[in-house]
PDB file of N, H, CA, C and O in Angstrom:
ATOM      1  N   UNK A   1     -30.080  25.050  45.180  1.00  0.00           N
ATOM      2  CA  UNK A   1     -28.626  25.026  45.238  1.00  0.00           C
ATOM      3  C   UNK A   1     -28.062  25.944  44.147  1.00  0.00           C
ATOM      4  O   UNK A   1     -28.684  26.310  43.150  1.00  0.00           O
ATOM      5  N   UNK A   2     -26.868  26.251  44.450  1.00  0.00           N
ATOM      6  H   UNK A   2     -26.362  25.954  45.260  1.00  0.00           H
ATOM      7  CA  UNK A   2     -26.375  27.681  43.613  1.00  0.00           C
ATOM      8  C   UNK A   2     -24.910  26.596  42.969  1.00  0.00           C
ATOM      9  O   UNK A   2     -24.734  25.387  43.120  1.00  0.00           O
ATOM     10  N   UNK A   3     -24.296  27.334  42.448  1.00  0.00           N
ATOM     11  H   UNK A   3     -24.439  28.317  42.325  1.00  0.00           H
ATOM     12  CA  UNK A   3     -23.041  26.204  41.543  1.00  0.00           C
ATOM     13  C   UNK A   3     -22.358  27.630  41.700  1.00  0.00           C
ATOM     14  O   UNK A   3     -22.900  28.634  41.238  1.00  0.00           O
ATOM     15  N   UNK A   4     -20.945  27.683  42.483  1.00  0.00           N
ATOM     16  H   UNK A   4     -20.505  26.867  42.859  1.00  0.00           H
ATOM     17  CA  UNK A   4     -19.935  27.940  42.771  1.00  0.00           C
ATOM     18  C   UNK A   4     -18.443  27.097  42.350  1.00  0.00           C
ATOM     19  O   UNK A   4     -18.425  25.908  42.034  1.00  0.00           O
ATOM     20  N   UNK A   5     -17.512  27.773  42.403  1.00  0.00           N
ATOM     21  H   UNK A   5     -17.527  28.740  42.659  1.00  0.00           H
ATOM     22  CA  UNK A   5     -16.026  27.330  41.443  1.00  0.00           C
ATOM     23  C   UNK A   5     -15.063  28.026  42.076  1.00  0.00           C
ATOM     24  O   UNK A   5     -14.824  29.222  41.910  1.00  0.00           O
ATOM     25  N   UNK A   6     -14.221  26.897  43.177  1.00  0.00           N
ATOM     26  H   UNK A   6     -14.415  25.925  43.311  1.00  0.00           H
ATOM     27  CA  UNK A   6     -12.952  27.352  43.677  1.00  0.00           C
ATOM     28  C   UNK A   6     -11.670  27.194  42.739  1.00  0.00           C
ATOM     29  O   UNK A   6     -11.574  26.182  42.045  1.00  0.00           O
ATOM     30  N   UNK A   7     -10.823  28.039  42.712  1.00  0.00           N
ATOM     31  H   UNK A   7     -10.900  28.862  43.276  1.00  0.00           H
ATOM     32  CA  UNK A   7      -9.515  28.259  41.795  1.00  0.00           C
ATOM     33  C   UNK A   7      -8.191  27.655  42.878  1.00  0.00           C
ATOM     34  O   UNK A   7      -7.727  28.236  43.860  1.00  0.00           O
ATOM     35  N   UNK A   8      -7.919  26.724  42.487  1.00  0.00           N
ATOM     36  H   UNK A   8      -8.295  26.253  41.689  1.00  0.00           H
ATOM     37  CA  UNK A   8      -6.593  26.353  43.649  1.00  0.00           C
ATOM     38  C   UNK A   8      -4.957  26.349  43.192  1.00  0.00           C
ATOM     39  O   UNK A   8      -4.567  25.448  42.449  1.00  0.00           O
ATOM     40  N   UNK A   9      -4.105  27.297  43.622  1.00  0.00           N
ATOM     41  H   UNK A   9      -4.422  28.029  44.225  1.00  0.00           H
ATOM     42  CA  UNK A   9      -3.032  27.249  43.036  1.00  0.00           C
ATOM     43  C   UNK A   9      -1.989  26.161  43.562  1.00  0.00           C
ATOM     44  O   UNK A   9      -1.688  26.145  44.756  1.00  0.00           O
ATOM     45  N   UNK A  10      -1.538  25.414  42.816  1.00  0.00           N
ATOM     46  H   UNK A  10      -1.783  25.427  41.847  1.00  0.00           H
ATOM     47  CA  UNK A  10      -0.931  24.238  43.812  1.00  0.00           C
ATOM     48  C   UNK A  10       0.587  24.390  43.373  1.00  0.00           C
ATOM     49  O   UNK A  10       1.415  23.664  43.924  1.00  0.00           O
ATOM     50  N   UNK A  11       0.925  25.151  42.566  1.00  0.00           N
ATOM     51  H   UNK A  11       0.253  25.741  42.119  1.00  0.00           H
ATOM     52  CA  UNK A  11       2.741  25.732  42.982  1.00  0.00           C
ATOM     53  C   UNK A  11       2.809  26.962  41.456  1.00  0.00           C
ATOM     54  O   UNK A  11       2.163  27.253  40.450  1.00  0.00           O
ATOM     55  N   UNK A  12       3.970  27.311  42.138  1.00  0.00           N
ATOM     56  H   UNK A  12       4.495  27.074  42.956  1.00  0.00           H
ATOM     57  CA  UNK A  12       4.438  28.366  40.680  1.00  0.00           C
ATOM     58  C   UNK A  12       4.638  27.655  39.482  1.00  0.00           C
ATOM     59  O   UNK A  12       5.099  26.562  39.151  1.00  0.00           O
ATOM     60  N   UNK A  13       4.138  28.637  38.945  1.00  0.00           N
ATOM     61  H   UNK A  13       3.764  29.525  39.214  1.00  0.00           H
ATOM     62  CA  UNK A  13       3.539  28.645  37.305  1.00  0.00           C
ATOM     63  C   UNK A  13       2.871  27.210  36.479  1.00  0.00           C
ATOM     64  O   UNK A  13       2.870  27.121  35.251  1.00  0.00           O
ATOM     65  N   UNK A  14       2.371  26.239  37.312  1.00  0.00           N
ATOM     66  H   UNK A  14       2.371  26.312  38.309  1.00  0.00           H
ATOM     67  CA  UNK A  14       1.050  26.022  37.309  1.00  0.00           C
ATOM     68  C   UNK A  14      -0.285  26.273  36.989  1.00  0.00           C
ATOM     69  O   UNK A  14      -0.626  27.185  37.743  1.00  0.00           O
ATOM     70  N   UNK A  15      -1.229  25.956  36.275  1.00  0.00           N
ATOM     71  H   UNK A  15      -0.952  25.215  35.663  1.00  0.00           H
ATOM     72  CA  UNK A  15      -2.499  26.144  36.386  1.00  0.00           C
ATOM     73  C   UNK A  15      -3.020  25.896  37.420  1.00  0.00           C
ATOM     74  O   UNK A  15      -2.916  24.865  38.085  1.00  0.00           O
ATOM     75  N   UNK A  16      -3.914  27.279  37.734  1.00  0.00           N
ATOM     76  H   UNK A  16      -3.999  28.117  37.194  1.00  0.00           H
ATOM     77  CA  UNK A  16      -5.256  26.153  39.069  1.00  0.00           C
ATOM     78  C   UNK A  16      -6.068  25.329  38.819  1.00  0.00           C
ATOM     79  O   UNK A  16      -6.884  25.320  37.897  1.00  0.00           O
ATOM     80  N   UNK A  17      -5.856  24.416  39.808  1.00  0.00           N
ATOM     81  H   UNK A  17      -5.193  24.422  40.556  1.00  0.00           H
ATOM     82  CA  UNK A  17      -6.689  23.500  39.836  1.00  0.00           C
ATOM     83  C   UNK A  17      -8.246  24.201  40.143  1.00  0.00           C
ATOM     84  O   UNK A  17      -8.569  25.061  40.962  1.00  0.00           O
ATOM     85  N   UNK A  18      -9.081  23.429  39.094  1.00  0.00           N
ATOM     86  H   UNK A  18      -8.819  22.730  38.429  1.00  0.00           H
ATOM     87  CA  UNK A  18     -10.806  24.398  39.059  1.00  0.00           C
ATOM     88  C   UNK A  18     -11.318  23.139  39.841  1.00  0.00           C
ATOM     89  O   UNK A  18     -10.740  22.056  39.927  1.00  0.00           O
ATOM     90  N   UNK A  19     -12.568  23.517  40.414  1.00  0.00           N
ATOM     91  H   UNK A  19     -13.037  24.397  40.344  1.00  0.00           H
ATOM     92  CA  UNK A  19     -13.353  22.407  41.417  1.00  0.00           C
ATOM     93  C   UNK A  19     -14.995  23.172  41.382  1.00  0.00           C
ATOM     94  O   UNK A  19     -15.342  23.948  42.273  1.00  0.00           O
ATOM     95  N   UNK A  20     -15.840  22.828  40.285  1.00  0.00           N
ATOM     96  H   UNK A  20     -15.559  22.197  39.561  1.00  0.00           H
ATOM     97  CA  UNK A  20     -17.479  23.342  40.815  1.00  0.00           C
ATOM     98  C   UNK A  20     -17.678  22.780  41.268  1.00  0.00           C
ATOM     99  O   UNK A  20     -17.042  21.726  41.288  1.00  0.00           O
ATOM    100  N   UNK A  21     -19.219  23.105  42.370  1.00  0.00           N
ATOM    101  H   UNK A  21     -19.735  23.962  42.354  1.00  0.00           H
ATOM    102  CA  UNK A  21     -19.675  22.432  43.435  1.00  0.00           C
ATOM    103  C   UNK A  21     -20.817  23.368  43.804  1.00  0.00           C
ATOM    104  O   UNK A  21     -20.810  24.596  43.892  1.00  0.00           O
ATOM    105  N   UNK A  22     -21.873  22.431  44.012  1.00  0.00           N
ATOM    106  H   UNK A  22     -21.879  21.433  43.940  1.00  0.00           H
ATOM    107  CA  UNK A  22     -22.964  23.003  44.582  1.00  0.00           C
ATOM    108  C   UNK A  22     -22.911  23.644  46.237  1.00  0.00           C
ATOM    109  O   UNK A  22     -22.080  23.155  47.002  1.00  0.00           O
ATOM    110  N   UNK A  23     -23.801  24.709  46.711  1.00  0.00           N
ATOM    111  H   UNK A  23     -24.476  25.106  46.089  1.00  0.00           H
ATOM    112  CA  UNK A  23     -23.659  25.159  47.875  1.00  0.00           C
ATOM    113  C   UNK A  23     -25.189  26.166  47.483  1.00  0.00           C
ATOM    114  O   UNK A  23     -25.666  26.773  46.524  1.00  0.00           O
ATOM    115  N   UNK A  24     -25.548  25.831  49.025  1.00  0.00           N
ATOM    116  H   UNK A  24     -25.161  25.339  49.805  1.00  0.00           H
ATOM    117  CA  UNK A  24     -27.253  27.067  49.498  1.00  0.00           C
ATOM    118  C   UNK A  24     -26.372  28.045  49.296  1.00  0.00           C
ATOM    119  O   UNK A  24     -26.085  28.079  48.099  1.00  0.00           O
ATOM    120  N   UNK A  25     -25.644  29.094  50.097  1.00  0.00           N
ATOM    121  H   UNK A  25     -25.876  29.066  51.069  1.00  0.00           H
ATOM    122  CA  UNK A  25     -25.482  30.265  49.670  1.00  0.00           C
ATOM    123  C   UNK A  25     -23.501  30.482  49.707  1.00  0.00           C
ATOM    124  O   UNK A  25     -22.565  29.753  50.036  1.00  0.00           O
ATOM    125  N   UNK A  26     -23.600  31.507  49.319  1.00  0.00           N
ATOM    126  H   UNK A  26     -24.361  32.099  49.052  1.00  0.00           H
ATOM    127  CA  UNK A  26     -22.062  31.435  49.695  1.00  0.00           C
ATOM    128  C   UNK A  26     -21.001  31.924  50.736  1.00  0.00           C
ATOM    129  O   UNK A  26     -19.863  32.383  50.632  1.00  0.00           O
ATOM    130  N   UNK A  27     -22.029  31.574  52.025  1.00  0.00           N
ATOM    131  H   UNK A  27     -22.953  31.202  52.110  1.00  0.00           H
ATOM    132  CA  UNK A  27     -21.392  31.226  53.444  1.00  0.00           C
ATOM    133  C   UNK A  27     -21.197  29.754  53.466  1.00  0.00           C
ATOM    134  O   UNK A  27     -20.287  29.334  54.181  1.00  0.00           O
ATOM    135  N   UNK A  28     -21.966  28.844  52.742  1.00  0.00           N
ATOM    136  H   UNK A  28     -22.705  29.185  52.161  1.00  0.00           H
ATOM    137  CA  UNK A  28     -21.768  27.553  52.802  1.00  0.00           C
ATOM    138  C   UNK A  28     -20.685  27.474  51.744  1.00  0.00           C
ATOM    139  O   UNK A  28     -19.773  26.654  51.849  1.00  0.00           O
ATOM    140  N   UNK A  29     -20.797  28.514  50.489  1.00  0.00           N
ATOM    141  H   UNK A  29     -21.538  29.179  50.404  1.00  0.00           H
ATOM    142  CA  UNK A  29     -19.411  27.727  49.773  1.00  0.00           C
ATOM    143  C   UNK A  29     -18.254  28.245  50.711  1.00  0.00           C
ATOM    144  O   UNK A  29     -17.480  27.390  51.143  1.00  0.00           O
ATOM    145  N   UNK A  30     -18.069  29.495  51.049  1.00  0.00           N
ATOM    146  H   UNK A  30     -18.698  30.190  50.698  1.00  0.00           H
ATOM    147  CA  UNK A  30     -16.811  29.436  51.932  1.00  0.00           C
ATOM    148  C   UNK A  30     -16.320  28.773  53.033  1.00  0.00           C
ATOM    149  O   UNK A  30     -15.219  29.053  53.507  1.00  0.00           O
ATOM    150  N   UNK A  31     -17.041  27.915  53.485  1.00  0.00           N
ATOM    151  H   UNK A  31     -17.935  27.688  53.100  1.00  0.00           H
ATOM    152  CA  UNK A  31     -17.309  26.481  54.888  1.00  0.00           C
ATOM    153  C   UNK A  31     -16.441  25.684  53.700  1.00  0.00           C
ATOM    154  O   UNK A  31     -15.231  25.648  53.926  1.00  0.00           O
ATOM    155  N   UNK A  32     -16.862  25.079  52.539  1.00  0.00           N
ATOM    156  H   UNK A  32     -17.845  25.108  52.356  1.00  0.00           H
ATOM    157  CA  UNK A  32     -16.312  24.048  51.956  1.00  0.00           C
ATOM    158  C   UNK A  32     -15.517  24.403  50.942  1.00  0.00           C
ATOM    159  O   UNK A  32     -15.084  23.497  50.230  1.00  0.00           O
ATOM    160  N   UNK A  33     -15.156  25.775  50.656  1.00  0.00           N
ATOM    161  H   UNK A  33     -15.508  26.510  51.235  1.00  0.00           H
ATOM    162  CA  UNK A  33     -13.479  25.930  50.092  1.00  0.00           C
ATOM    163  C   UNK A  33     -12.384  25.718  51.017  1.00  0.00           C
ATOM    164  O   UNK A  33     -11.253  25.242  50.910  1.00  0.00           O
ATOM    165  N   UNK A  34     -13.305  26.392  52.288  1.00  0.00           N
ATOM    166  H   UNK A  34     -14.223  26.778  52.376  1.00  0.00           H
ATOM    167  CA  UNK A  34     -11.733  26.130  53.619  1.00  0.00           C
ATOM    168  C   UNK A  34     -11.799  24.808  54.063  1.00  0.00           C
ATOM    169  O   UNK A  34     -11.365  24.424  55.149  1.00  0.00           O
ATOM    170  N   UNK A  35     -12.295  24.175  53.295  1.00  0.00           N
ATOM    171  H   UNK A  35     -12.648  24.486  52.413  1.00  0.00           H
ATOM    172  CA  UNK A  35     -12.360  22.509  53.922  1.00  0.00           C
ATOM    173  C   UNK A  35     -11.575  21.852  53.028  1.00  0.00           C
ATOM    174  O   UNK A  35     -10.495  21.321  53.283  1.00  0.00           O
ATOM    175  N   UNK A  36     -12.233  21.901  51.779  1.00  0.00           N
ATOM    176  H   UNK A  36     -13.111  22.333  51.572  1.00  0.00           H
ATOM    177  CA  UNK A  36     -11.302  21.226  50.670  1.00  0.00           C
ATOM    178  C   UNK A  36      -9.921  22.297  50.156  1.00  0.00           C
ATOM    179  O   UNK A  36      -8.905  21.791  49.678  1.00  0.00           O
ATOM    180  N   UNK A  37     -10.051  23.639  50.316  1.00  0.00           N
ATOM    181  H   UNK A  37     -10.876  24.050  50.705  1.00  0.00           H
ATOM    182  CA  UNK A  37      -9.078  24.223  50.125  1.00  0.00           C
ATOM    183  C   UNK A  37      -7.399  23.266  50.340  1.00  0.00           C
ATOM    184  O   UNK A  37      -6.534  23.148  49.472  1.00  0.00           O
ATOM    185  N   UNK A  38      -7.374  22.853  51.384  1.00  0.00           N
ATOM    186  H   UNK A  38      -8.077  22.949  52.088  1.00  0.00           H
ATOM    187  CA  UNK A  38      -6.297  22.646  51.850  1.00  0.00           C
ATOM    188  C   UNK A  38      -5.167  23.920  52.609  1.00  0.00           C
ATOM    189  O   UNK A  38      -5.446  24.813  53.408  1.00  0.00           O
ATOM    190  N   UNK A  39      -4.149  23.636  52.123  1.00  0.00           N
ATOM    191  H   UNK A  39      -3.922  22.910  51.474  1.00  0.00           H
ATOM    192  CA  UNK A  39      -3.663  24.883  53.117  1.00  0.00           C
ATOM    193  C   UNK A  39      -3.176  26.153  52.005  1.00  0.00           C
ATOM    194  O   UNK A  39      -2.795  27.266  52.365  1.00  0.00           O
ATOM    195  N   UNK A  40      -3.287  25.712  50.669  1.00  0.00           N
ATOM    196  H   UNK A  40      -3.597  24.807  50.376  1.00  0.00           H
ATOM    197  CA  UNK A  40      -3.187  26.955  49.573  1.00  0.00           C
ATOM    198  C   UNK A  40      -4.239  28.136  49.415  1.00  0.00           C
ATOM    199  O   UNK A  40      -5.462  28.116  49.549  1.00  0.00           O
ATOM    200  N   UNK A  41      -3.599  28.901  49.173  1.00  0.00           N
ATOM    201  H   UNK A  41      -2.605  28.917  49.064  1.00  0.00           H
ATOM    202  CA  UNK A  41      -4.468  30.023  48.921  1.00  0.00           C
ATOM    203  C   UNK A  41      -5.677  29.429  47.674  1.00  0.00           C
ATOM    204  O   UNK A  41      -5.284  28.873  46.648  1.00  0.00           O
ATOM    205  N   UNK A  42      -7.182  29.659  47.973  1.00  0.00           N
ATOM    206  H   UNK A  42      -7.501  30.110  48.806  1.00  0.00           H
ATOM    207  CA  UNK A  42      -8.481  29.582  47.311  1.00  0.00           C
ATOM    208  C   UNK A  42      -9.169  30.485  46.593  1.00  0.00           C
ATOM    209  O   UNK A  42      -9.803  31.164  47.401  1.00  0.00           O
ATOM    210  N   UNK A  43      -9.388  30.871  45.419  1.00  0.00           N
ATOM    211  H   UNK A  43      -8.873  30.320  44.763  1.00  0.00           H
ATOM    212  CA  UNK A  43     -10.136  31.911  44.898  1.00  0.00           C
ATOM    213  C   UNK A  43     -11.490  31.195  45.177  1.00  0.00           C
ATOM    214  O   UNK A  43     -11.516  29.992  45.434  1.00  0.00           O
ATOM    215  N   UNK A  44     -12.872  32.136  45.110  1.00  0.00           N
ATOM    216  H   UNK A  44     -12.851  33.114  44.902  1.00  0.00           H
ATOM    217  CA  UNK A  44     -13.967  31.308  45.084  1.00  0.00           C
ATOM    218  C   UNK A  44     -14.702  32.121  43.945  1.00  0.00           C
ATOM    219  O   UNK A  44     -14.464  33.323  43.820  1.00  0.00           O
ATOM    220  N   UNK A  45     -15.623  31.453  43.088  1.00  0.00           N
ATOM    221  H   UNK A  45     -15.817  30.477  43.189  1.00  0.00           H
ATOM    222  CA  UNK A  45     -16.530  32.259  42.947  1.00  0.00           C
ATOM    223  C   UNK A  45     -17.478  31.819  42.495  1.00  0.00           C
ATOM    224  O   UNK A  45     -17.542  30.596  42.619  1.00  0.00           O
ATOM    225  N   UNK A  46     -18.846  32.588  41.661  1.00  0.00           N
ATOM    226  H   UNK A  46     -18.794  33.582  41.560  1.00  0.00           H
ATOM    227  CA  UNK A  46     -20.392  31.799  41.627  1.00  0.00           C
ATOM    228  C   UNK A  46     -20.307  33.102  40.261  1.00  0.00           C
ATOM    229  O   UNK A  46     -20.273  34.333  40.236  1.00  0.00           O
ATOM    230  N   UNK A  47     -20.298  32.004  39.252  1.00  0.00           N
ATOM    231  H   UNK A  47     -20.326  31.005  39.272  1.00  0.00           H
ATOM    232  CA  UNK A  47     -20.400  32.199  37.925  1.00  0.00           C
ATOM    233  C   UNK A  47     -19.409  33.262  37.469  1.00  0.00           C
ATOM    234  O   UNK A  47     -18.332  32.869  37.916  1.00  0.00           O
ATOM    235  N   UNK A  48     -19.201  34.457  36.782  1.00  0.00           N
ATOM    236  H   UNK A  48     -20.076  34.776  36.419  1.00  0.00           H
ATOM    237  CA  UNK A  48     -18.348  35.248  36.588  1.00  0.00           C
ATOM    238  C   UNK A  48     -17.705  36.193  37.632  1.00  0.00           C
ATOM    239  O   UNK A  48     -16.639  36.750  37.370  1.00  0.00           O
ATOM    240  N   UNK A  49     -18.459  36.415  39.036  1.00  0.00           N
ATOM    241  H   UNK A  49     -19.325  35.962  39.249  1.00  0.00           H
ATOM    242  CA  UNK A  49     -18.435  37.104  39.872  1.00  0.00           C
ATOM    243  C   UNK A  49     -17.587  36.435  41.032  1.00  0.00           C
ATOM    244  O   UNK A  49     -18.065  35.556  41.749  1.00  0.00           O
ATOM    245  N   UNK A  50     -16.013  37.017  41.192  1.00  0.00           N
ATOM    246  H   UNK A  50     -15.624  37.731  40.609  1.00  0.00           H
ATOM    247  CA  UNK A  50     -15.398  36.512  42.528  1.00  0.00           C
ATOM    248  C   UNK A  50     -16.117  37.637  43.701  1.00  0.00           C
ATOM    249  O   UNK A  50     -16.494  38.807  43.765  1.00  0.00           O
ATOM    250  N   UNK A  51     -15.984  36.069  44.778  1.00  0.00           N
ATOM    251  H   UNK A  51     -15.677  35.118  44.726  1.00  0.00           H
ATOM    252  CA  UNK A  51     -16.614  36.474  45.644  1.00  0.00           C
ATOM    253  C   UNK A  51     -15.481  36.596  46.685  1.00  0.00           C
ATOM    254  O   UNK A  51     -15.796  37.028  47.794  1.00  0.00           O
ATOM    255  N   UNK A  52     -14.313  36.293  46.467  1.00  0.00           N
ATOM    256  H   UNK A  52     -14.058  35.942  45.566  1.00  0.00           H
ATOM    257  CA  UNK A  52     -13.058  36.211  47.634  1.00  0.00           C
ATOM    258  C   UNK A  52     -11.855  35.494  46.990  1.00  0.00           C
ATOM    259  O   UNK A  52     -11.715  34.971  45.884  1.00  0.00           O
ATOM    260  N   UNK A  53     -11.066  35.636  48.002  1.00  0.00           N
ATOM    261  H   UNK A  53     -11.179  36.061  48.900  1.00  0.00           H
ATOM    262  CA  UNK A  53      -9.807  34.877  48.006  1.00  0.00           C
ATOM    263  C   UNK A  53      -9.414  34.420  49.583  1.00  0.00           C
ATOM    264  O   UNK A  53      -9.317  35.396  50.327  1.00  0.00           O
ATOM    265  N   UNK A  54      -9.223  33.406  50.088  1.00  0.00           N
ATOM    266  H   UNK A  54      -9.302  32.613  49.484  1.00  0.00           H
ATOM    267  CA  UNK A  54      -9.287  32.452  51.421  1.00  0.00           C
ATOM    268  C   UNK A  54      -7.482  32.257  51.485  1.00  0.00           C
ATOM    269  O   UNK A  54      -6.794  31.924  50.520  1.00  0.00           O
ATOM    270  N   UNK A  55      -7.107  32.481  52.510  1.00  0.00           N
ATOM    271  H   UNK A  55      -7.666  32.751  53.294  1.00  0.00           H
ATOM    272  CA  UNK A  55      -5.797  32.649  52.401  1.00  0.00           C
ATOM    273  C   UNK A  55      -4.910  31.743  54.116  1.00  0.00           C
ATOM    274  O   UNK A  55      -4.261  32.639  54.655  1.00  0.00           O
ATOM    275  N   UNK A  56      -4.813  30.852  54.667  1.00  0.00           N
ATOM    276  H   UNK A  56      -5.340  30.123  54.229  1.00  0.00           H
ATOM    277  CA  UNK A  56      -4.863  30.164  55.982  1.00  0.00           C
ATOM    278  C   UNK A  56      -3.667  30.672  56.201  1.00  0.00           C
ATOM    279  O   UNK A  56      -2.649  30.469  55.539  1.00  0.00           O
ATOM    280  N   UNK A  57      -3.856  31.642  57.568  1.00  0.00           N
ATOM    281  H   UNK A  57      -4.683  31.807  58.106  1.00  0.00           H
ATOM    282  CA  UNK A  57      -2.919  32.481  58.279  1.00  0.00           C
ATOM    283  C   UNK A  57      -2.077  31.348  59.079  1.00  0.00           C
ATOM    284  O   UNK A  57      -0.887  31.096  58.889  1.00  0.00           O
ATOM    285  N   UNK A  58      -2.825  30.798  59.892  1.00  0.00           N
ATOM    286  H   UNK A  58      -3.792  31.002  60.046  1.00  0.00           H
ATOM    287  CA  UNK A  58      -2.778  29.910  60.986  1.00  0.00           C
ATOM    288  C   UNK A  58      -3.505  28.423  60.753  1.00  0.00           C
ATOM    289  O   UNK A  58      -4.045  28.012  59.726  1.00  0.00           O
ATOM    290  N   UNK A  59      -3.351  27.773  61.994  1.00  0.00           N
ATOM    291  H   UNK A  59      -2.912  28.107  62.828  1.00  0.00           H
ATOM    292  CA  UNK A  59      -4.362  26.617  61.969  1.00  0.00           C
ATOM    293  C   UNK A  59      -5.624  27.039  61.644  1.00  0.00           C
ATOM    294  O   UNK A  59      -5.949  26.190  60.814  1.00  0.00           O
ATOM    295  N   UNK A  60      -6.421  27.687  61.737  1.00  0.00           N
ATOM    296  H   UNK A  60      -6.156  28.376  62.412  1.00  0.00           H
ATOM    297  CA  UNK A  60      -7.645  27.625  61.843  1.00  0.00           C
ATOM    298  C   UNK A  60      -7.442  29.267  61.787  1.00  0.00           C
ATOM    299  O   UNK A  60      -7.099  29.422  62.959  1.00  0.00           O
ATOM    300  N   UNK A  61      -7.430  30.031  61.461  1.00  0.00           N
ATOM    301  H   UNK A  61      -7.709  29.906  60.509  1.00  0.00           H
ATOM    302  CA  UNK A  61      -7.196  31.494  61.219  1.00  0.00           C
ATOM    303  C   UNK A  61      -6.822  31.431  59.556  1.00  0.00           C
ATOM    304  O   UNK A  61      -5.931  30.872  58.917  1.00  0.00           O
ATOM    305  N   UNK A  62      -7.971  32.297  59.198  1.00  0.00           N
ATOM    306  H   UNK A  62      -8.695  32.751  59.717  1.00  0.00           H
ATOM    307  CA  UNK A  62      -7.795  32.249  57.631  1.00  0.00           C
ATOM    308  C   UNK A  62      -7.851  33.905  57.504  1.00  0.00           C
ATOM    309  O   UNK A  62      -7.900  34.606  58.515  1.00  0.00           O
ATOM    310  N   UNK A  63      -7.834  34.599  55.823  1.00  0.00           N
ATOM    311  H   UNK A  63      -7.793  34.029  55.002  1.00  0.00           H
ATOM    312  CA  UNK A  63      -8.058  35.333  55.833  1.00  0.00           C
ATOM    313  C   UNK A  63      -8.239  35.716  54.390  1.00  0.00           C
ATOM    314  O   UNK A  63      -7.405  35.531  53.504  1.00  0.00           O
ATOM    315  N   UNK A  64      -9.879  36.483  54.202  1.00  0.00           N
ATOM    316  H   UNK A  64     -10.557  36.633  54.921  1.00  0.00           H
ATOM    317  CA  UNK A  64     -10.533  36.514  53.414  1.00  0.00           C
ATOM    318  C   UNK A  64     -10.389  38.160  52.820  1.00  0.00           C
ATOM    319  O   UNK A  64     -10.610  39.305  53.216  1.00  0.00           O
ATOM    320  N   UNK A  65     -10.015  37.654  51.952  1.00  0.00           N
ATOM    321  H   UNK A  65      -9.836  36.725  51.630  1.00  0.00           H
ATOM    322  CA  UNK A  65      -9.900  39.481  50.695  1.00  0.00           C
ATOM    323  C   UNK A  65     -10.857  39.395  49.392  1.00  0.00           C
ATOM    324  O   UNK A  65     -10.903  40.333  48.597  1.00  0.00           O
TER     325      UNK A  65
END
């Protein structure tokens, strides 16, 4: 298991909320940022290195930068 850390912004000028969590690779952490994400925009990443930002367009239509 690898240890990954989603960044969650939950309103203006706020801190994000931090969340580590184990995940096999990081197709599985991006399965369970868009799960626990909620409907805010998600940074993800696995140790110093971002790996994305998860952004829910739609119901189920997200979109990853």
């Amino acid at each position: 298991m690898r240890t990954f850390t989603m960044l969650m912004k939950r309103g203006r000028g706020q801190q994000p909320q931090r969340l580590d969590f184990d995940a096999e690779d990081p197709a599985d952490a991006f399965s369970i940022a868009r799960r626990e994400g909620g409907d805010e925009p998600v940074e993800l990443w696995e140790g110093s290195r971002r790996l994305g930002r998860l952004t829910r367009m739609q119901d189920e239509l997200w979109r990853i930068e």
